[in-house]
C-alpha positions as CSV (number, residue, x, y, z in Angstrom):
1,X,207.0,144.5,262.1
2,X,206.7,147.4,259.5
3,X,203.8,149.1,258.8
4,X,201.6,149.8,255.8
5,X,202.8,153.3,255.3
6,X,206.8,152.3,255.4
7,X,205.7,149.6,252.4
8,X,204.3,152.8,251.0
9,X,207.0,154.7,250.9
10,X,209.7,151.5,249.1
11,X,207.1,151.3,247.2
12,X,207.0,155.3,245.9
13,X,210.8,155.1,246.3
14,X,211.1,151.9,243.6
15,X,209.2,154.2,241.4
16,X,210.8,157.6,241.6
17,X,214.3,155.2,240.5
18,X,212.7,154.1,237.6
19,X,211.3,157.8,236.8
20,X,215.3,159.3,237.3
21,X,216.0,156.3,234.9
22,X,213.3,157.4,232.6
23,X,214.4,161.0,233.2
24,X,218.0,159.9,232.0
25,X,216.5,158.3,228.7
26,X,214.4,161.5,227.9
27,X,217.5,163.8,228.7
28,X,219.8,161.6,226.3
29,X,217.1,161.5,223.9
30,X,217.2,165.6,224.3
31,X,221.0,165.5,223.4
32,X,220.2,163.0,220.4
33,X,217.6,165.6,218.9
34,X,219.9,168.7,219.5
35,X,222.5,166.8,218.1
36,X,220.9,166.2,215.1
37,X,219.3,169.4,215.0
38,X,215.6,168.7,215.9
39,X,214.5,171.4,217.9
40,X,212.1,171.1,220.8
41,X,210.1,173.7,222.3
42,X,211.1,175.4,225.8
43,X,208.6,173.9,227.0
44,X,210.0,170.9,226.8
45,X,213.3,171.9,228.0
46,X,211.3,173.4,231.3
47,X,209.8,170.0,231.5
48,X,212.7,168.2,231.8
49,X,214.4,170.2,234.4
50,X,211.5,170.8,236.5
51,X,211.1,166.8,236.3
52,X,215.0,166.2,237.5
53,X,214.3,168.5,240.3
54,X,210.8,167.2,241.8
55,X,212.6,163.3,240.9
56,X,216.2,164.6,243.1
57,X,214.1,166.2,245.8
58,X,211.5,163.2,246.5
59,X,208.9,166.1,247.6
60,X,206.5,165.2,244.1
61,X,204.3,161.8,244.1
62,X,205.4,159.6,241.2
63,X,202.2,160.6,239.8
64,X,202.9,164.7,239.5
65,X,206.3,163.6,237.8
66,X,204.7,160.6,235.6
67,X,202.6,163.2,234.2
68,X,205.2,166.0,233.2
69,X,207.3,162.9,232.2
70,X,204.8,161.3,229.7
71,X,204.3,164.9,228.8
72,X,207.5,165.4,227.4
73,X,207.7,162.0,226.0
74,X,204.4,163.0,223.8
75,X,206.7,166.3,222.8
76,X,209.9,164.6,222.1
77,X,208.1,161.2,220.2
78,X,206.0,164.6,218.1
79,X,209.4,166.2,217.6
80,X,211.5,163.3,216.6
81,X,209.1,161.7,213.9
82,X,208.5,164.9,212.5
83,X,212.8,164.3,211.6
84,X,214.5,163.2,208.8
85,X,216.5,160.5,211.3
86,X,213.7,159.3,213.0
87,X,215.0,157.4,215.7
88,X,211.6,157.4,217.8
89,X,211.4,153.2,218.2
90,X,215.1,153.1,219.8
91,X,214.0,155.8,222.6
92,X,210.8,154.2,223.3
93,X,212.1,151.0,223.7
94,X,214.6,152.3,225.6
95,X,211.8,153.9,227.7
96,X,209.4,150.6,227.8
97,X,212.5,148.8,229.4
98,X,213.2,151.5,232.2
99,X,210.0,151.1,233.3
100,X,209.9,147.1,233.5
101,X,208.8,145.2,236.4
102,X,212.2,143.7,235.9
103,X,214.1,146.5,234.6
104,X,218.0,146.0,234.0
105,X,219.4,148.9,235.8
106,X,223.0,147.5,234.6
107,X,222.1,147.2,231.2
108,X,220.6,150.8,230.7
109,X,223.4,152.3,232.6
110,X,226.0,151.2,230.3
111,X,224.5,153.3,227.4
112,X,227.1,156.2,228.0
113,X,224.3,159.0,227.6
114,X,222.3,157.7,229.8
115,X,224.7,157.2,232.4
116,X,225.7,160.4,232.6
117,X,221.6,161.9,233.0
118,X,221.1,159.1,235.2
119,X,224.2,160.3,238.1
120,X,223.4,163.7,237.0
121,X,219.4,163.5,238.4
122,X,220.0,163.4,242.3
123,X,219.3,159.7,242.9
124,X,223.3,158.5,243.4
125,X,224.7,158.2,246.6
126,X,224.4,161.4,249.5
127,X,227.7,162.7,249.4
128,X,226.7,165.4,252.5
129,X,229.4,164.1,254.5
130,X,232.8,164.2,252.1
């Protein structure tokens, strides 16, 4: 029989996934604004990696890295409507579905950009052995 605090930690584990897989739609989103030029504060590019590394470690509650995650969203929505391309409803639909009860993993993952943040954020397989 498990107890409470195992369901506990699933559950926190469920959620830091779907923070690395919001993590992976912010860092695309990052290489979409640099790409077209939209600068972000480094702020926000401190954000980000101090994000990947409390997500990869599993040390942070989902909390701590919910907050500098919507954090950065708020800087990154600010940065790209404030751009000739706006492409702010793509991302944050992209964002609303990695965060879904029933989020498609699969589906997100085949968005090449996203992908690559997504291996790139310490949540793939422990390679410790090879």
């Amino acid at each position: 029989m498990e107890t409470p605090l195992s369901d506990q930690v699933r559950v926190e584990v469920g959620v830091l996934r779907k923070m690395g897989l919001r993590w992976a739609v912010l860092a695309a989103w990052r290489e979409d604004l640099r790409n077209r030029g939209v600068r972000l504060g480094e702020d926000a590019v401190a954000i980000l990696e101090k994000s990947r590394v409390k997500i990869s470690s599993g040390c942070f509650s989902t909390c701590d890295v919910g907050c500098d995650l919507s954090h950065l969203e708020g800087l990154m929505v600010s940065a790209d409507a404030s751009s000739p391309t706006n492409s702010v409803d793509y991302w944050v639909d992209l964002l609303g579905r990695c965060m879904a009860e029933d989020v498609d993993v699969k589906a997100l993952l085949q968005i090449p950009a996203i992908q690559v943040h997504f291996a790139g954020c310490g949540l793939g397989p422990c390679h410790c052995d090879e």
